[in-house]
N, C-alpha and C positions, 0 to 999 in steps of 0.2 A: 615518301608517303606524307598526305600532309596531314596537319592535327586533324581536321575532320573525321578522315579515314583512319586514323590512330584509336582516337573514340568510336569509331562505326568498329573496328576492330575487337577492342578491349568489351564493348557492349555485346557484343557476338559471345566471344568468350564466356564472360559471364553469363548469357543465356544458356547457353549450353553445359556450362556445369551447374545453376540450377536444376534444368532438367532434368539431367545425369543424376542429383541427390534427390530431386523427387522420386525418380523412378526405385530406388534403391530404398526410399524412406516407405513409399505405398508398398513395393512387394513383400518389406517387413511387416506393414502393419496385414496385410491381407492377409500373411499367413500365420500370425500371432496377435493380432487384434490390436496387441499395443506394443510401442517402441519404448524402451527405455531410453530416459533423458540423456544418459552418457554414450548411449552409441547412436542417437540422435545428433548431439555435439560435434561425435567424432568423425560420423559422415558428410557432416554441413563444415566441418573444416580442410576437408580434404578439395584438395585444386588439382587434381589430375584427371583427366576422364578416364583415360586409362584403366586407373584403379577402381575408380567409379563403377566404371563396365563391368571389370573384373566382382563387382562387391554387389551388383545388380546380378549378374550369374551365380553368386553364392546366396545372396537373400530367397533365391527361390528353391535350390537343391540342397539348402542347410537343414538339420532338423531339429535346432534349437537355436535360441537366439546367444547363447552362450558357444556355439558352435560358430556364429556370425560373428560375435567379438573377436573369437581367437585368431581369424581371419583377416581385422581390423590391420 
């Protein structure tokens, strides 16, 4: 692979876990108005999408956001 496509690679990447933490970041705030700054941090630090996924399906059938931490 050459560094071009290393970088086309790694920029992928990183699009897609932005994404991933937007989507999980809005589903929170639309169904509590507002995100707390520490599981704002704690979402925007996570690199898996996986979990991501996992934590965007929990944002929307959680029923408190103390309910979404403990799932952190």
């Amino acid at each position: 692979m050459t560094l071009a496509e290393q970088f086309r690679q790694q920029g992928l990447k990183e699009g897609s876990l932005d994404r991933a933490r937007s989507s999980v970041l809005d589903a929170l705030q639309v169904r509590f108005e507002t995100v707390p700054e520490g599981i704002a941090d704690a979402v925007n630090n996570i690199t898996d999408t996986a979990k991501l996924t996992e934590l965007h399906k929990l944002a929307i059938r959680c029923t408190s956001l103390e309910d979404f931490a403990a799932g952190l």
